[in-house]
C-alpha positions in Angstrom: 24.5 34.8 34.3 23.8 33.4 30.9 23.3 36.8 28.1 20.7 36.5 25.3 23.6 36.1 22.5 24.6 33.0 25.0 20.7 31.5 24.7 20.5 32.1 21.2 23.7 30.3 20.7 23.0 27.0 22.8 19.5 26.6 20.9 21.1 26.8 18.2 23.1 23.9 19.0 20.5 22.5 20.3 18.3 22.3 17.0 21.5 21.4 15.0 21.4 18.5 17.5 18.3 17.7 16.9 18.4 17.8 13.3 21.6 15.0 13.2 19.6 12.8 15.8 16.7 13.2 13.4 18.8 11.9 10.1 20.7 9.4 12.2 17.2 8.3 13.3 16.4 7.7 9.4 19.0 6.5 8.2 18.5 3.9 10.5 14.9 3.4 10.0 15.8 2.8 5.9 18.6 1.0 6.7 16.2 -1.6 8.7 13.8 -1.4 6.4 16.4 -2.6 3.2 16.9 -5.5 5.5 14.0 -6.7 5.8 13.1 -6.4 2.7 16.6 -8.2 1.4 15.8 -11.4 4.1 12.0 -12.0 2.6 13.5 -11.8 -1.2 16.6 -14.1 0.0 13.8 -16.0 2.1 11.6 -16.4 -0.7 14.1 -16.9 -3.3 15.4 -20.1 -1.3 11.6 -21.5 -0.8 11.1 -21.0 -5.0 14.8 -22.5 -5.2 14.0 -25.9 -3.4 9.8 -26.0 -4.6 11.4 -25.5 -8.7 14.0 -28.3 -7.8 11.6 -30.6 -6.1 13.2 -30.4 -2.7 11.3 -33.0 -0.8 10.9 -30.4 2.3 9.2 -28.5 0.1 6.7 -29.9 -2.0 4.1 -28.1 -3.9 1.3 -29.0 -1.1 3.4 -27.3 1.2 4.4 -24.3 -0.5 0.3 -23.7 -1.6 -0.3 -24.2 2.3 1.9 -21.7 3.3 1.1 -19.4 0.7 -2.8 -19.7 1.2 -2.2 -19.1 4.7 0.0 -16.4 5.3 -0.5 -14.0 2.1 -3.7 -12.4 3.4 -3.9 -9.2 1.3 -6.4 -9.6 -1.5 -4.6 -7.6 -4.2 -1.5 -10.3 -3.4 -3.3 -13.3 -3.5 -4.5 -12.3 -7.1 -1.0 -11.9 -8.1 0.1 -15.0 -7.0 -3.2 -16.6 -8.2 -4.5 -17.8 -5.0 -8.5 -17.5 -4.5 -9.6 -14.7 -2.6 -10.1 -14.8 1.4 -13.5 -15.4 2.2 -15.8 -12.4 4.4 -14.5 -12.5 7.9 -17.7 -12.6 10.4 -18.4 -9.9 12.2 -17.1 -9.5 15.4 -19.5 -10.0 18.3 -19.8 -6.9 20.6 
């Protein structure tokens, strides 16, 4: 027969357990995140590296393809001084 001190004890445990799982599950989550964010500098930093040294796999025509294509957020399109996105029609319903 389990006593009350003996409940109070293994929830105890129980939230302390939770709590690690919890940061473990963070730390991971910004470790991830670091990654990702390391790979599209590295990424990017190879692109600029082989456009600047006039790479023949990556001409200027290529590179302002790519770019006009995949940067789709208006606030980083002005930054990179590509023209804005034009309206997007409205969906049918």
């Amino acid at each position: 027969m389990t006593t009350t001190s003996s409940l109070e004890r293994l929830e105890a445990k129980k939230r302390e357990l939770e709590a690690k799982i919890a940061n473990a599950k963070a730390k991971l989550s910004k470790k991830t995140r670091a990654e990702d964010t390391r790979r599209k500098i590295l990424v990017g930093a190879a692109i600029i590296a082989a456009n600047n040294t006039e790479d023949p796999r990556m001409p200027d025509a290529l590179l302002a393809s790519l770019l006009g294509e995949y940067i789709t957020v208006a606030r980083d399109r002005s930054f990179l001084g590509l023209p804005p996105l034009p309206p997007s029609p409205p969906e049918a319903n």
